[in-house]
VOPAGU-2260 file (C-alpha; in pm, 1 decimal, decimal comma):
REM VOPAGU-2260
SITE   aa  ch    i         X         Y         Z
SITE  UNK   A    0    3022,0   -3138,5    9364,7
SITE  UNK   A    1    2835,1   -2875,5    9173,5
SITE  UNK   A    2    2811,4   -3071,4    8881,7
SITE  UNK   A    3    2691,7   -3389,3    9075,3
SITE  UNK   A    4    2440,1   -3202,3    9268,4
SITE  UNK   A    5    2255,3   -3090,8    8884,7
SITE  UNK   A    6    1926,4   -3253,5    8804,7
SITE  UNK   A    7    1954,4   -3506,2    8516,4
SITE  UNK   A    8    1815,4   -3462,0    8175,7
SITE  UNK   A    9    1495,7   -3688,5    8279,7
SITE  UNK   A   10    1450,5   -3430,3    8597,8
SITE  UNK   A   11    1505,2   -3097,0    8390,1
SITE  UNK   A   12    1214,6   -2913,7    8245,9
SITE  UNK   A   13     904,0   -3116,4    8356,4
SITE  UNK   A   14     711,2   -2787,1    8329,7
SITE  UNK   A   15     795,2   -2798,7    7937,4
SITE  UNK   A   16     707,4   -3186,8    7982,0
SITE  UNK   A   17     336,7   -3114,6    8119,4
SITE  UNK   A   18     304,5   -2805,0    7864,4
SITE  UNK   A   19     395,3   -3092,9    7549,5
SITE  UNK   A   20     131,9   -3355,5    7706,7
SITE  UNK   A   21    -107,3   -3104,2    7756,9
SITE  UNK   A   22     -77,8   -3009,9    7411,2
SITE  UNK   A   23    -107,4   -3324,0    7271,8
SITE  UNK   A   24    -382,8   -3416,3    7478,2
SITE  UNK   A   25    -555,3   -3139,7    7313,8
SITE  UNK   A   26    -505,3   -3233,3    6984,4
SITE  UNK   A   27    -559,4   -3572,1    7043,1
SITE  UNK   A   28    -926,0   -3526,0    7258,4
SITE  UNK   A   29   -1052,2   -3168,8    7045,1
SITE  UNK   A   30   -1377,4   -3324,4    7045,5
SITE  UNK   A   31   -1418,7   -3375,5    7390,5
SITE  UNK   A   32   -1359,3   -3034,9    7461,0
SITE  UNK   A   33   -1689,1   -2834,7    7603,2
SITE  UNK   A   34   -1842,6   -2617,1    7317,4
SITE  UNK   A   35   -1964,4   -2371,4    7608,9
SITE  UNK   A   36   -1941,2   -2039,8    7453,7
SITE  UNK   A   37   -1783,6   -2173,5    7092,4
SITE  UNK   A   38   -1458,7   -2313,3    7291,5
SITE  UNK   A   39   -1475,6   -2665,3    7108,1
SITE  UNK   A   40   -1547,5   -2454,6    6809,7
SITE  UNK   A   41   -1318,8   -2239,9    6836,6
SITE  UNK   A   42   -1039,0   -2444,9    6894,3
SITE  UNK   A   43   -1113,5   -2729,8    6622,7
SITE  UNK   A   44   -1142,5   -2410,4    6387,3
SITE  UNK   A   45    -731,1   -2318,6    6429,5
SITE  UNK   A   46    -625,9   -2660,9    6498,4
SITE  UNK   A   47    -365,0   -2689,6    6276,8
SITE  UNK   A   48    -223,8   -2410,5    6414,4
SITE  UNK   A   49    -162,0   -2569,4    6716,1
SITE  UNK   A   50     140,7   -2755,8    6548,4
SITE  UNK   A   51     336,0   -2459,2    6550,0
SITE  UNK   A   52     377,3   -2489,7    6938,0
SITE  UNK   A   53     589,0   -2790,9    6874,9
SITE  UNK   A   54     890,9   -2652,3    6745,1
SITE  UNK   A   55     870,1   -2390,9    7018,6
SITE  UNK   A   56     846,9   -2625,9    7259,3
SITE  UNK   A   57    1154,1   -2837,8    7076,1
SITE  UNK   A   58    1383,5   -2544,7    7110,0
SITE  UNK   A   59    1315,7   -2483,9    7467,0
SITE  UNK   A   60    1334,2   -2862,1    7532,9
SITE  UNK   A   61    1715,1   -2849,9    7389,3
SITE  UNK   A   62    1803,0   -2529,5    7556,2
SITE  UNK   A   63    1694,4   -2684,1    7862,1
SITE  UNK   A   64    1829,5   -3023,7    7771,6
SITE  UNK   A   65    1566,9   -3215,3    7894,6
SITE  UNK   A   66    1507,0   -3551,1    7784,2
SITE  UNK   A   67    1209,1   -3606,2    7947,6
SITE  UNK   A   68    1017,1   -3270,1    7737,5
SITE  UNK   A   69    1195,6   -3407,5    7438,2
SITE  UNK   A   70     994,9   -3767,2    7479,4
SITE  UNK   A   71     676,2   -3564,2    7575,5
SITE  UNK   A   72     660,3   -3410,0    7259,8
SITE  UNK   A   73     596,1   -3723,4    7097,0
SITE  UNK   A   74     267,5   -3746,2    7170,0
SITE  UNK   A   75     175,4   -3385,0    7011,0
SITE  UNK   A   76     421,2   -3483,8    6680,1
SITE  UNK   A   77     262,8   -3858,5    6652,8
SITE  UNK   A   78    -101,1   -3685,7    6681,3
SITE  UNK   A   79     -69,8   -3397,3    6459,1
SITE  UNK   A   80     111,2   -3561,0    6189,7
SITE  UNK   A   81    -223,9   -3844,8    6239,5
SITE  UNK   A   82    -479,6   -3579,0    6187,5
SITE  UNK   A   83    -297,8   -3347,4    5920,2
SITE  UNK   A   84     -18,2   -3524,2    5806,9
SITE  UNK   A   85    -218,4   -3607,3    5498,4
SITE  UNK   A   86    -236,1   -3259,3    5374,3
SITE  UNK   A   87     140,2   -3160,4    5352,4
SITE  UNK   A   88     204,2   -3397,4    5020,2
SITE  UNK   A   89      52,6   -3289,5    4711,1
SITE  UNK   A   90    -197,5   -3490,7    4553,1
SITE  UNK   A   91    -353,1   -3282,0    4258,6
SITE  UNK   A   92    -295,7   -3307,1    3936,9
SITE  UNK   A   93    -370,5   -2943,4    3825,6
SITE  UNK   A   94    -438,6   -2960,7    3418,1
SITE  UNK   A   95    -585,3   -3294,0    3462,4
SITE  UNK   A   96    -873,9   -3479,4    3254,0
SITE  UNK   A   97   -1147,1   -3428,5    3434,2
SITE  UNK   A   98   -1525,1   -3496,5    3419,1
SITE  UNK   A   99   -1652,6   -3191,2    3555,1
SITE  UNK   A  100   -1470,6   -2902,6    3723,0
SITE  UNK   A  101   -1659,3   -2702,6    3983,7
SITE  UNK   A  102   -1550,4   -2348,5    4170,3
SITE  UNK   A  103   -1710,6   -2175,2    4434,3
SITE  UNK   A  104   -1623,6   -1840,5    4545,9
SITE  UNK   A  105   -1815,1   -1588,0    4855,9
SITE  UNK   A  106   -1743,5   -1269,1    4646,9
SITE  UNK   A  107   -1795,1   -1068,4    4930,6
SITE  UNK   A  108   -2109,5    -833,8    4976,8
SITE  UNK   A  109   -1842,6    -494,8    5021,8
SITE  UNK   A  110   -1615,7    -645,5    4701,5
SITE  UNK   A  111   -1517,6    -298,6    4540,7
SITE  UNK   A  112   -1461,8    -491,1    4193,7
SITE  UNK   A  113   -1815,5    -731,6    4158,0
SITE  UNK   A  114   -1731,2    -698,7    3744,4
SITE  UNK   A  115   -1327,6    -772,2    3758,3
SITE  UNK   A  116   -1453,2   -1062,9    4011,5
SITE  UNK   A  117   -1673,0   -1181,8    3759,9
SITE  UNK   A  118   -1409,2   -1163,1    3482,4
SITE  UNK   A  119   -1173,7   -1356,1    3669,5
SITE  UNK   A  120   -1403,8   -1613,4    3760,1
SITE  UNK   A  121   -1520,0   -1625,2    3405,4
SITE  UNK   A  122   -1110,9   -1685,7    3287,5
SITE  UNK   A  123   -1123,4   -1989,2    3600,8
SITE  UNK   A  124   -1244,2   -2234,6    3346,4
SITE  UNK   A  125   -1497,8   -2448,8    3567,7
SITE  UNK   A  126   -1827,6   -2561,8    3457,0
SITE  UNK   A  127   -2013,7   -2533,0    3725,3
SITE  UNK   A  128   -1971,7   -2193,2    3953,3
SITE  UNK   A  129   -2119,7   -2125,0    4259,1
SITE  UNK   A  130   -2145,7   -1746,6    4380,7
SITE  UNK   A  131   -2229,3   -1653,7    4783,5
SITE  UNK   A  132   -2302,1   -1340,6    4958,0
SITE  UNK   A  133   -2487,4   -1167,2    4687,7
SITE  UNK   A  134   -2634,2    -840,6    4696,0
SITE  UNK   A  135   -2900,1    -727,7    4499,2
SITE  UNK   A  136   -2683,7    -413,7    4394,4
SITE  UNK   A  137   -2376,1    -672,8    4278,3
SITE  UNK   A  138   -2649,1    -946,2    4091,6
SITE  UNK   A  139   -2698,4    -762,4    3733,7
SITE  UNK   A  140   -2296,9    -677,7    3759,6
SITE  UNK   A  141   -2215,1   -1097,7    3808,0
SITE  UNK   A  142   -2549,7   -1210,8    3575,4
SITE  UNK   A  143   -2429,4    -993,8    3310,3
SITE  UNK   A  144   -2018,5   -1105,1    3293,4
SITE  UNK   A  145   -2087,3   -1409,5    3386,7
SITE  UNK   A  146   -2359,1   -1471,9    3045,2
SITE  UNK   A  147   -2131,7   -1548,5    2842,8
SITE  UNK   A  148   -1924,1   -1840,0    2965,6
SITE  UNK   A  149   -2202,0   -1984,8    3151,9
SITE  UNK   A  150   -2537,9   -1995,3    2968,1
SITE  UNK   A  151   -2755,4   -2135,6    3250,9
SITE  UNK   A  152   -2747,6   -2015,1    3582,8
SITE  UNK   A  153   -2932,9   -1961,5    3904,7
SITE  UNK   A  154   -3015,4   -1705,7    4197,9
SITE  UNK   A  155   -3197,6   -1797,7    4506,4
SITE  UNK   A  156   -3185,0   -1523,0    4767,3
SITE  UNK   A  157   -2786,1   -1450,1    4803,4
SITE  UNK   A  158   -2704,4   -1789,8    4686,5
SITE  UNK   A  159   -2654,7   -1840,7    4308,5
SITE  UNK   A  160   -2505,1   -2106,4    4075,8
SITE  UNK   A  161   -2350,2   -2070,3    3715,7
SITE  UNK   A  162   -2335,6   -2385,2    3505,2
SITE  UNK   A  163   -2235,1   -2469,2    3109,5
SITE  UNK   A  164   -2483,2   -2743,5    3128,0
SITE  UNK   A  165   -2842,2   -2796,7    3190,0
SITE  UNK   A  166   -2992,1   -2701,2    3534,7
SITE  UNK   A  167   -3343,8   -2866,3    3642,9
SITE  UNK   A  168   -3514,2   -2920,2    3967,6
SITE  UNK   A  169   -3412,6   -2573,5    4093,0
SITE  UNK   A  170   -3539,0   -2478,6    4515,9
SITE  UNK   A  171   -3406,9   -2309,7    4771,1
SITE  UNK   A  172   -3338,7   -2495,1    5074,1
SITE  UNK   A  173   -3461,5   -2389,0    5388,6
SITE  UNK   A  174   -3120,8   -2358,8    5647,3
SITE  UNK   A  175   -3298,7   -2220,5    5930,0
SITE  UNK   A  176   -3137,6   -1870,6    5914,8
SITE  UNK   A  177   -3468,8   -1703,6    5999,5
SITE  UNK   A  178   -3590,0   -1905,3    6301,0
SITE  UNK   A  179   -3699,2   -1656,1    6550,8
SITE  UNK   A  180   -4074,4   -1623,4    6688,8
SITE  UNK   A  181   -4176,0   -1463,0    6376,6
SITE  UNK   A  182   -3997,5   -1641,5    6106,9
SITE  UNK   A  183   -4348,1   -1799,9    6014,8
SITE  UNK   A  184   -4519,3   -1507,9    5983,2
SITE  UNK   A  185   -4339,0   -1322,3    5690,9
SITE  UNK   A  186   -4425,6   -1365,8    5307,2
SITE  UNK   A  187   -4252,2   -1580,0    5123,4
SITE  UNK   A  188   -4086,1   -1338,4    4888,0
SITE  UNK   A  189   -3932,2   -1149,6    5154,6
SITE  UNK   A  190   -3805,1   -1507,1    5299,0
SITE  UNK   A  191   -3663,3   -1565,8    4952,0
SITE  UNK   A  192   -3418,8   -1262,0    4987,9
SITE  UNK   A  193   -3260,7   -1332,6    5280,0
SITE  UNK   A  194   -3226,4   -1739,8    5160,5
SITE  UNK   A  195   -2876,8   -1880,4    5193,1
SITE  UNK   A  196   -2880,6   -2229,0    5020,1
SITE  UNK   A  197   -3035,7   -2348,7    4726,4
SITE  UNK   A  198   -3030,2   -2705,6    4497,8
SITE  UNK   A  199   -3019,6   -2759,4    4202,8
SITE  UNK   A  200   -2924,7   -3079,4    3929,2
SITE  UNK   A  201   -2687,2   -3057,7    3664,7
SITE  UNK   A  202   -2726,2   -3251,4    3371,5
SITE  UNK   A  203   -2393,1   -3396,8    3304,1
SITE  UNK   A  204   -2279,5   -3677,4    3026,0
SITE  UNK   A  205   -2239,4   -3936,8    3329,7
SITE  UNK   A  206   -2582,0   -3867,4    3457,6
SITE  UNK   A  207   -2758,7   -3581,3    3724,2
SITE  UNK   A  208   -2552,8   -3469,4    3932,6
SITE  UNK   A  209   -2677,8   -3282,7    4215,1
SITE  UNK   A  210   -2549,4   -2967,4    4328,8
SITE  UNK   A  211   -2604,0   -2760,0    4688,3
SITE  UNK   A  212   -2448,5   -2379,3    4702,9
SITE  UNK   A  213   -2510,7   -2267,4    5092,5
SITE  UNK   A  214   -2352,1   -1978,2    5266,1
SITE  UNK   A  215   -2406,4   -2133,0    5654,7
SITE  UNK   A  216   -2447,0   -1862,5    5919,3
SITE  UNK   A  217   -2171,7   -1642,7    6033,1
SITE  UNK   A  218   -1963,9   -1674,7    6371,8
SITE  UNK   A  219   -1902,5   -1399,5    6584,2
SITE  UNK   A  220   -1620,7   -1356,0    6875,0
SITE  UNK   A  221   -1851,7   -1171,9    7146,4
SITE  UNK   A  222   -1684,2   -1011,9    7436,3
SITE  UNK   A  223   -1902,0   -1168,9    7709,8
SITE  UNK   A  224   -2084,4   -1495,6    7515,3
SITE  UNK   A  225   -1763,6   -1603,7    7319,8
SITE  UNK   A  226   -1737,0   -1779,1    7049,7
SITE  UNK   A  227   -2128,3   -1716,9    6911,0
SITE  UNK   A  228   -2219,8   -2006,0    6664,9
SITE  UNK   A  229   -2575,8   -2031,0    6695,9
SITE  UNK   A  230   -2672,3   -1965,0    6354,8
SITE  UNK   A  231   -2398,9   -2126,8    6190,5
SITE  UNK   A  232   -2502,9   -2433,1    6374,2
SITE  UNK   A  233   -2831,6   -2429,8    6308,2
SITE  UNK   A  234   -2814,6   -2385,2    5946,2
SITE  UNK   A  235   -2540,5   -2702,9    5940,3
SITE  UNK   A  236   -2811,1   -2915,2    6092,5
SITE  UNK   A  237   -3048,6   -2831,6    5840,8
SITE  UNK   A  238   -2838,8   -2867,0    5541,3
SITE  UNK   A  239   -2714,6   -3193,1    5703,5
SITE  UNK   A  240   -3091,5   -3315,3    5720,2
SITE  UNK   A  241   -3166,3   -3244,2    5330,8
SITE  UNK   A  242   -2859,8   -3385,2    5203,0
SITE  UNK   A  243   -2950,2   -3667,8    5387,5
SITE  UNK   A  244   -3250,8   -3654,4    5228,1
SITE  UNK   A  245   -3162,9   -3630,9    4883,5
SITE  UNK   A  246   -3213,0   -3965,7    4665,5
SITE  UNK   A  247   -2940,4   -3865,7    4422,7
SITE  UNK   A  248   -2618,7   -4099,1    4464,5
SITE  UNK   A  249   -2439,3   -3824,6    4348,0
SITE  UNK   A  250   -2357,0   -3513,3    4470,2
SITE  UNK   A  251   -2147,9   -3158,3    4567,5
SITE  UNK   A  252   -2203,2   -2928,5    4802,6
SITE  UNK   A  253   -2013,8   -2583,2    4721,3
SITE  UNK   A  254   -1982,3   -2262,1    4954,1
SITE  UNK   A  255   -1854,7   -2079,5    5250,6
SITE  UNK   A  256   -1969,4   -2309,5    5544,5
SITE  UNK   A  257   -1798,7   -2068,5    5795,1
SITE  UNK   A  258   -1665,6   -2386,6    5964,5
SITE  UNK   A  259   -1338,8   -2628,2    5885,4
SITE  UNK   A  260   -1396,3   -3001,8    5842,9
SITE  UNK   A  261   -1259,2   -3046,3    6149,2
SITE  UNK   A  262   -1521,5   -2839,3    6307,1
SITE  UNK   A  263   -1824,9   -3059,9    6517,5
SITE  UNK   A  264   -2045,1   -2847,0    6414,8
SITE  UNK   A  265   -2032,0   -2985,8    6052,6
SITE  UNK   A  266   -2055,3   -3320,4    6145,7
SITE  UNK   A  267   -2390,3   -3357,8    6003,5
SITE  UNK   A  268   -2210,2   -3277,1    5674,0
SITE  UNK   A  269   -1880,0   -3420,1    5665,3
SITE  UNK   A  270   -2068,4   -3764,5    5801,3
SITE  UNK   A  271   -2178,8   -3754,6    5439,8
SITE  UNK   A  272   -1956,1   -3571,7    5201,9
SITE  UNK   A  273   -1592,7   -3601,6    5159,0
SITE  UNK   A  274   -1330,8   -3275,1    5078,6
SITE  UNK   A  275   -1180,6   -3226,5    4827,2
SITE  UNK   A  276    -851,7   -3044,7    4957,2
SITE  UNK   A  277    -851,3   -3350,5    5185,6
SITE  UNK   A  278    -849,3   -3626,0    4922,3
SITE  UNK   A  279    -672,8   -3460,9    4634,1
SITE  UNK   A  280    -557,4   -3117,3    4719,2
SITE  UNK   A  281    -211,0   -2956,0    4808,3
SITE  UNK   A  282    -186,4   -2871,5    5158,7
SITE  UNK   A  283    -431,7   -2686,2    5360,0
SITE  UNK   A  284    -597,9   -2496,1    5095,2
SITE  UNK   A  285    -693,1   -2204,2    5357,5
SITE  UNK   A  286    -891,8   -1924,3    5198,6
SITE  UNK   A  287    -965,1   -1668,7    5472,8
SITE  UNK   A  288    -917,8   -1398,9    5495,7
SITE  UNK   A  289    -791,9   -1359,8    5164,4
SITE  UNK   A  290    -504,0   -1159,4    5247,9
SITE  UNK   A  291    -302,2   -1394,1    5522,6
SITE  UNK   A  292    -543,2   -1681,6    5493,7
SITE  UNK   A  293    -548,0   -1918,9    5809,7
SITE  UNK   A  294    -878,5   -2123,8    5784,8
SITE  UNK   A  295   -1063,1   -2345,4    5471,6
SITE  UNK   A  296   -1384,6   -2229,6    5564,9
SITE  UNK   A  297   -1479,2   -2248,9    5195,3
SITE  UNK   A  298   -1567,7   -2587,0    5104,7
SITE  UNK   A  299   -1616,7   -2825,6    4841,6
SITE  UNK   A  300   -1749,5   -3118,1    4934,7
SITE  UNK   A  301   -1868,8   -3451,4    4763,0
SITE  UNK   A  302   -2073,7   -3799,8    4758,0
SITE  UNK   A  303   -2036,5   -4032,5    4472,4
SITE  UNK   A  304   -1782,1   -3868,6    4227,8
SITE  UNK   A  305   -1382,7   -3864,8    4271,8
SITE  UNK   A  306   -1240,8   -3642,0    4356,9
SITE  UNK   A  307    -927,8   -3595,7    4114,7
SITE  UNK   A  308    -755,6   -3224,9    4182,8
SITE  UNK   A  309    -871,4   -2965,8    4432,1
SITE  UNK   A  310    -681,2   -2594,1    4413,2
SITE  UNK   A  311    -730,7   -2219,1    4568,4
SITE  UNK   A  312    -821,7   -1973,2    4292,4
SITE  UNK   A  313    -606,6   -1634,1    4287,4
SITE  UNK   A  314    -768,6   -1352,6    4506,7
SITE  UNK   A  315   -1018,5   -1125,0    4353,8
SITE  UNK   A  316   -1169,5    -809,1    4482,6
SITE  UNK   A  317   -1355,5   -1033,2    4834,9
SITE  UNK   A  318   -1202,0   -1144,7    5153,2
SITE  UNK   A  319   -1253,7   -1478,6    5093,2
SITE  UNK   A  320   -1064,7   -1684,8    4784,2
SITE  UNK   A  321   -1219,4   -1907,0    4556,5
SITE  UNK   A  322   -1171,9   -2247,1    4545,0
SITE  UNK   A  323   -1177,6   -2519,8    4247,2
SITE  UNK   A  324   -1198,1   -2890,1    4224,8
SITE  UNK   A  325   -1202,9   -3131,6    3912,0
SITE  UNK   A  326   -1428,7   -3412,8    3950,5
SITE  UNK   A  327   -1474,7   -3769,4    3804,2
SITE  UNK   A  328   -1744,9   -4022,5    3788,5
């Protein structure tokens, strides 16, 4: 009678049922979720994290031995696997033939090494290298081992790029970092330090290419406003504009956006440019914080050129790691 009297499979653990729907509703409508106080942001930053709750959820379903939690979790498996099953083959070719290989790296405005940085970024082999977060105390150290291996470069505020070819057509570009009531106000040289983004064309063999470095504004977890992103989005709709902008069919954007791809806020930018990691990388590619990395908010991004291999330099003396991509036309 006991054993008659037990619920089913299909009646047992409908609170792990609603917990696996709920997930996969999640995942499946991110972008519908408010961005009041950085929520949407925040969540669409860590959403591949949210897998892990599936195998969690799996156990309990089977310790419970409920059928109906086991079919729920479809939904979260069949969604996840849509929006990130992509990344977990490898589709680099790492020693490849490539066109043009690019690296960009935030070295970190407190790195303790700026010269061993520069040494090892030096030894990466790209030809076109694009530095972030520079201080004026750190420039000489990077301008000086960097001279060697790359013969042209770049430096626009805290923004710089190193190249083995030709640069022309050299500006900063104005990412609305300094917007406040007096932003007009100040000189343009002391605008120029604080600039974040910058453009530049490379003369290549196939043609110009043209090149953006931008270091987007940072996000901050505030105890009372949340998830604080103002900056951050601000600049991404102004970079978003002049890409837009730009007449040259060709072109890579390189830098610490402080955002995923996944992130709304960068739909301005990801409207236009494809990833890298996405199209020919080898699984996530996540580069911060350098020691337990679990976000790409380093990017590499592109219009016009395929992308044929996209990797995650070894760590240097930053929190963030650098990240490489080889090109074709």
């Amino acid at each position: 009678m006991r054993a008659a009297s037990r619920p089913g499979p299909w009646k047992r653990g409908w609170v792990l049922a609603a917990l696996a729907l709920l997930l996969g509703l999640i995942l499946l409508l991110h972008a519908q979720i408010t961005d009041r106080g950085g929520l949407g942001s925040l969540v669409e930053t860590f959403l591949p994290w949210f897998g892990l709750f599936i195998p969690v959820m799996l156990i309990g379903a089977l310790w419970r031995r409920s059928a109906s939690a086991v079919v729920a979790l479809l939904l979260p498996v069949v969604v996840w696997l849509n929006l990130f099953g992509g990344l977990l083959s490898d589709k680099s070719h790492p020693g490849g033939d490539f066109d043009l290989t690019v690296a960009s790296h935030n070295v970190g405005a407190g790195n303790p090494d700026p010269a061993g940085t520069a040494r090892d970024l030096a030894a990466s082999g790209a030809d076109v290298l694009a530095l972030v977060e520079l201080t004026p105390q750190a420039r000489g150290t990077y301008e000086k081992g960097l001279a060697k291996a790359y013969p042209y470069h770049t430096v626009q505020g805290t923004v710089g790029l190193w190249s083995k070819l030709p640069l022309s057509d050299t500006r900063p570009v104005d990412i609305k970092q300094d917007a406040g009531p007096l932003a007009d106000t100040k000189p343009a040289d002391v605008k120029m330090t604080y600039n974040r983004a910058l453009r530049t064309t490379v003369a290549t063999d196939q043609g110009p290419l043209a090149v953006y470095v931008a270091h987007l504004g940072s996000v901050r977890l505030m105890p009372r406003g949340g998830f604080w992103t103002v900056s951050r989005d601000r600049g991404a709709q102004a970079l978003g504009e002049a890409i837009a902008a730009d007449p040259n069919e060709r072109v890579v954007l390189l830098g610490d956006l402080n955002g995923t791809t996944d992130d709304r806020a960068l739909d301005g930018i990801t409207s236009q440019l494809r990833s890298a990691q996405g199209e020919a990388g080898n699984g996530f590619g996540f580069t911060w914080p350098a020691k337990f990395p679990v976000a790409r908010i380093d990017q590499i991004l592109v219009r016009g050129v395929k992308p044929e291999s996209s990797w995650v330099l070894p760590a240097t003396g930053s929190d963030h790691l650098p990240v490489a991509a080889g090109i074709s036309w």
